[in-house]
C-alpha positions in Angstrom: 0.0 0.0 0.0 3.4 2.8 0.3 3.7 4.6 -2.6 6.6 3.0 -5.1 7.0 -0.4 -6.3 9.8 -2.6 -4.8 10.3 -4.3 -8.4 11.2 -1.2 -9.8 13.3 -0.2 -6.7 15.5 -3.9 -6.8 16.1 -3.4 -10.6 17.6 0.3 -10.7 16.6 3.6 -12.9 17.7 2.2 -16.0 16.1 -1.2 -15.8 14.0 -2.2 -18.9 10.1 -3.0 -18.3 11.3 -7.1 -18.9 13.0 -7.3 -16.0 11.2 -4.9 -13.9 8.4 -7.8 -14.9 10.6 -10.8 -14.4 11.4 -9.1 -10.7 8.1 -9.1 -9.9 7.0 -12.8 -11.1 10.1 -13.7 -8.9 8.8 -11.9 -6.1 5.3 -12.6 -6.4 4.3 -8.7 -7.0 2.4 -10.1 -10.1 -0.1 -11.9 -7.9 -3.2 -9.9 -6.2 -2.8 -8.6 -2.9 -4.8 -10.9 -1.1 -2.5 -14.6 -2.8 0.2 -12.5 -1.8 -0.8 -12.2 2.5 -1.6 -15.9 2.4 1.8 -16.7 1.1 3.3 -14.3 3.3 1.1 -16.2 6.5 1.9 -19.6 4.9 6.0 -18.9 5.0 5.7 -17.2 8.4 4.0 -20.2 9.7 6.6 -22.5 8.6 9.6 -19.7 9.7 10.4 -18.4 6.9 10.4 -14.7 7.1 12.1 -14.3 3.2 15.2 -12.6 2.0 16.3 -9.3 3.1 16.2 -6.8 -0.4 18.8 -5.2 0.9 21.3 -7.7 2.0 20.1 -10.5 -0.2 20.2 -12.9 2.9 17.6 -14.8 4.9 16.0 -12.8 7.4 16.0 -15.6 10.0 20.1 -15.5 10.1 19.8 -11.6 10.3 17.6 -11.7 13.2 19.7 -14.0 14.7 23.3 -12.2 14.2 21.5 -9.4 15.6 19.3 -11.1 18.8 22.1 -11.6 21.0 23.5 -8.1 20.9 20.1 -6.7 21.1 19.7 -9.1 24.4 22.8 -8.1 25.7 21.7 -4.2 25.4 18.9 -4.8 26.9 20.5 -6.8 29.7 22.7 -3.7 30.1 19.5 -1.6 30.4 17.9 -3.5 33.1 20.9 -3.5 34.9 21.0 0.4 34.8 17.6 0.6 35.8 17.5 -1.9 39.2 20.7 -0.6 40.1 20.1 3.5 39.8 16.4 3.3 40.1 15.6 1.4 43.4 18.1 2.7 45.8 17.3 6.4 44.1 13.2 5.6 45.2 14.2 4.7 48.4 16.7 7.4 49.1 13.7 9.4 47.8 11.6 8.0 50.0 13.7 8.2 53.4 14.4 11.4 52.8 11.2 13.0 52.0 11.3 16.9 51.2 14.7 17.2 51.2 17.0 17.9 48.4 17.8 14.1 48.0 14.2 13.5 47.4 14.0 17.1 45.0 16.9 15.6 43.1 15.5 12.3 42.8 12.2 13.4 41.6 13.7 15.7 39.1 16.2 13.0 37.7 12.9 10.5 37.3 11.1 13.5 35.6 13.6 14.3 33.0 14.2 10.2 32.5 10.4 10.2 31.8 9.9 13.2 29.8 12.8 13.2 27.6 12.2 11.0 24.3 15.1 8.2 24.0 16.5 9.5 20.8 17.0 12.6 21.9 18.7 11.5 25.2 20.8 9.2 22.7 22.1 11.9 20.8 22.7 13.9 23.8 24.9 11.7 25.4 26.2 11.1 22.2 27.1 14.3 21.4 28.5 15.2 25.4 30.0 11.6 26.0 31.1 10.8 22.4 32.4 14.3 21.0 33.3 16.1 23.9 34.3 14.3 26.6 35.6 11.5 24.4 34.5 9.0 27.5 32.4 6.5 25.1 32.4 5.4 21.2 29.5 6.5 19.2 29.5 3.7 17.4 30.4 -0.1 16.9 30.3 -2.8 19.0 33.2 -5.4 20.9 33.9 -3.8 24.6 32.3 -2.9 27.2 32.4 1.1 26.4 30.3 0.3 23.4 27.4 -0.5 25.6 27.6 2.1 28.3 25.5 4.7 26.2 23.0 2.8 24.2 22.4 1.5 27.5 22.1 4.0 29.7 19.5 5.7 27.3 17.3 2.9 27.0 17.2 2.4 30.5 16.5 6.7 31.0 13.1 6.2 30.2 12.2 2.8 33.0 14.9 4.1 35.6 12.5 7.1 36.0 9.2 5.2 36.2 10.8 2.7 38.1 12.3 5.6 40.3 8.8 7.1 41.1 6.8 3.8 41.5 9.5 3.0 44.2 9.3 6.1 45.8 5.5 6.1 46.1 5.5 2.9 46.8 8.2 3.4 50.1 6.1 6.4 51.1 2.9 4.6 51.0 4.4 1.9 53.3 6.4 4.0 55.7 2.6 5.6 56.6 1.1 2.4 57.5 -0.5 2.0 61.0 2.2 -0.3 62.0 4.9 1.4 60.7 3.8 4.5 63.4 3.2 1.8 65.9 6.4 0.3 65.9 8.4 4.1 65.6 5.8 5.3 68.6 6.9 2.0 70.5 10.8 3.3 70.0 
């Protein structure tokens, strides 16, 4: 349904209207829309997700060059959040009103509000071009996951920061929790 026709596209500017044809009988462009979905569902039921146009490989050994990288950011993410997130909540919590709890707040606010791209190519453009701290790009060491990291975990480190928080605060003014501070 996008405008364009990938036929066209595969075969290049100067292609004749033959191959542009022969592309599409290959592909099964020439069929109507509806053949094509069931042949699409058919494949994807048996696994086979087709050839990448662009790479000319299977799309099944893409996705899986790419899944445990992908795992491993995410891994790095989580990591970020439960380890900056809950102690920050709690802090928060504790400290109620102070500027811990202020700082806190405003940290989990900004992690929230700001869009990951944006925090990406901020810490990008401070951790990668300034500071020359982190790579920008690539992949092998640990360095290259600090930042794509870090801003994918921005976003759950601040919810996870102010659920904690609430959360703590809810707890600590719990009928027992005055009993037991009244009792010493």
């Amino acid at each position: 349904f996008t405008p364009g026709d990938p036929a066209e596209i595969m075969a290049g500017l100067e292609a004749t209207p033959e191959t542009v044809a022969s592309i599409r009988a290959e592909l099964g462009l020439d069929k109507p829309i509806v053949t094509q979905f069931a042949i699409y569902l058919g494949d994807v039921l048996r696994g086979d997700l087709g050839r990448s146009y662009f790479l000319g490989r299977e799309v099944t050994e893409l996705i899986g060059e790419a899944l445990p990288r992908t795992a491993l950011l995410a891994l790095v993410a989580l990591v970020f959040t439960t380890l900056v997130a809950i102690p920050a909540g709690i802090l928060s919590a504790v400290r109620k009103d102070s500027w811990v709890d202020a700082a806190a707040r405003g940290t989990a606010l900004v992690g929230v509000s700001i869009p990951p791209f944006f925090a990406g190519l901020l810490a990008i453009l401070v951790f990668s071009y300034y500071v020359r701290w982190f790579p920008s790009f690539g992949s092998g060491t640990w360095k290259h996951l600090v930042l794509p990291g870090v801003t994918l975990g921005l976003f759950s480190t601040g919810l996870v920061m102010r659920l904690t928080r609430s959360t703590i605060l809810d707890v600590l003014n719990e009928d027992y929790i005055r009993t037991a501070r009244g009792k010493g």
